[in-house]
N, C-alpha and C positions, 0 to 999 in steps of 0.2 A: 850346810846342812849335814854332811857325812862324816863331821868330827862329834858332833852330839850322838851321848850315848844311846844303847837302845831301850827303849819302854821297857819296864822288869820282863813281862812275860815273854817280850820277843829277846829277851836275852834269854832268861830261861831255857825255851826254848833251840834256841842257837849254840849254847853251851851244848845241848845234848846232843846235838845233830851233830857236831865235832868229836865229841867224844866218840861216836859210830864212827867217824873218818878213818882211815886205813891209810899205809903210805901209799898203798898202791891202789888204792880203789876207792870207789864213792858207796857212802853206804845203803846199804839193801832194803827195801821198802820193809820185807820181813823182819828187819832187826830193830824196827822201831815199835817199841813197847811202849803204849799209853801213859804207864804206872812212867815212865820216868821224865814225860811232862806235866807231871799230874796237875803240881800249880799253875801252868798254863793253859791244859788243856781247852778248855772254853775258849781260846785265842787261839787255837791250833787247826789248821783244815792239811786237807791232801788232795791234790790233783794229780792228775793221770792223764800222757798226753795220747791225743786222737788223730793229732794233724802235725804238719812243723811248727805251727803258729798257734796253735790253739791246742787249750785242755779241758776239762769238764770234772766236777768238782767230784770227788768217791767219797769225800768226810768233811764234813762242814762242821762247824766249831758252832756253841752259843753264840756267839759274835758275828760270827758272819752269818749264820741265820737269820739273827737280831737284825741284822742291817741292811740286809736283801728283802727283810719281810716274808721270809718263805725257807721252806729246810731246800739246805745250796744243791743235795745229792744229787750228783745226775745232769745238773745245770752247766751250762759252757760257764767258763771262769768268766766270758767276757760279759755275760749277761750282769754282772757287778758294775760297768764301766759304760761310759756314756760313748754318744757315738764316735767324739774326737779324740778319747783315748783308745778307743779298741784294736787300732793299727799300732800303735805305741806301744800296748801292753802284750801285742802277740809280738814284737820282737822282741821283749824282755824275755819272754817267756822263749822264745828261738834259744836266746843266747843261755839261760840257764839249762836248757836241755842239750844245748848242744854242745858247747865250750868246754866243758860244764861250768857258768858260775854261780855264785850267792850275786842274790839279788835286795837291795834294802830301795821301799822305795815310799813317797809322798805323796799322801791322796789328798784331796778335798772333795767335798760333795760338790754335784755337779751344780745344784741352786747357790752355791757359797753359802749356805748356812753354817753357822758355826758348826763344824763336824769334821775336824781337822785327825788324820789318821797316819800310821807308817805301817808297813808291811814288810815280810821279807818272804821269798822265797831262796829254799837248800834244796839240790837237787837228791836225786834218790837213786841208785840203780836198779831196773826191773829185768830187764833182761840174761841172757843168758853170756851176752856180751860184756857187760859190766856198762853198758848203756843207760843213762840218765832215762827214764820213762816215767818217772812221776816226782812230786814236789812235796817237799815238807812245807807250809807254809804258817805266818803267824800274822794278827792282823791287833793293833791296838790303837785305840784312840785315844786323841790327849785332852784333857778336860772333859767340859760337860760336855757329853753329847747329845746335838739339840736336836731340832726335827729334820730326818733326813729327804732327801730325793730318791735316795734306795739307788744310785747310780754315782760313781767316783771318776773324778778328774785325774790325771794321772798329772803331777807336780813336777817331778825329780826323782832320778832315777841312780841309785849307787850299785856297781857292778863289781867286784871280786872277783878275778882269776882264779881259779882251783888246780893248782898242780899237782896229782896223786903219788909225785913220786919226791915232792917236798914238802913246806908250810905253804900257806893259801902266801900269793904273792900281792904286791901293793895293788890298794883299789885304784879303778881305772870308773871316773865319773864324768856324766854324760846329761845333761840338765837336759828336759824334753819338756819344756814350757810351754817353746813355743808349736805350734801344727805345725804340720808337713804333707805334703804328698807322696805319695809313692805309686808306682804304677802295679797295678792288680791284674789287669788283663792286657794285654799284647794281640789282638788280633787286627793280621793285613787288610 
């Protein structure tokens, strides 16, 4: 799945998010100008994170409107995602905020309707730290998009290391098909 290239818009996209790269730093939420994803824009959202594992959406794109059925603003990112990816896609989301890396990943509708999609998340710095706190994100689907669930399967998952003080290093991929558990509460 991670040698196929990416959807026009989410390269679009992603070309620009690099260009903002720095050697020594990830780039600033401020420095992202609409005009320079303009053709993608409608594919373009932004989260901002609230938690370690979770974000809630500040710009939501035509597309992801379109396919939540509702404007995303304001909404946790996981409200996109069904309940047995929710645990899956907050530690994508851990790992792009905190590592810092790029994230490419493979949705399906949670009905299996034909509604097959890819996404990526670029990390953003907000802080005054030079700390990842929110996400460039881009979402496209392939083909016709039929009737959806309004809720995504999380497929596979492609991770990038982001070294700021080189070129991004080789991907490092992690296929999340299958469920898992994990423990959430620990009390004696």
């Amino acid at each position: 799945m991670g040698q196929s290239p990416l959807p026009g818009p989410l390269r679009d996209i992603q070309t620009y998010w690099e260009s903002l790269c720095r050697l020594d730093r990830l780039p600033a939420r401020a420095e992202v100008d609409p005009a320079g994803i303009e053709r993608a824009l409608s594919h373009a959202f932004v989260l901002e994170r609230i938690a370690p594992s979770v974000a809630r959406v500040r710009v939501g794109g035509q597309v992801l409107n379109t396919f939540l059925g509702t404007a995303a603003r304001g909404l946790p990112f996981s409200f996109g995602f069904g309940m047995t990816s929710r645990a899956l896609m907050g530690d994508v989301l851990k790992d792009v905020f905190d590592a810092p890396v790029t994230a490419r990943l493979w949705l399906e509708d949670e009905s299996k309707a034909p509604c097959p999609c890819e996404m990526i998340l670029l990390p953003l710095a907000g802080g005054r730290d030079g700390a990842a706190t929110r996400i460039l994100g881009g979402l496209a689907f392939g083909g016709e998009q039929g009737p959806c669930s309004h809720r995504w399967r999380l497929i596979n998952s492609e991770r990038r290391a982001i070294n700021t003080s080189q070129a991004p290093l080789a991907a490092c991929t992690e296929a999340t098909h299958v469920p898992h558990l994990r423990l959430v509460v620990n009390r004696p």
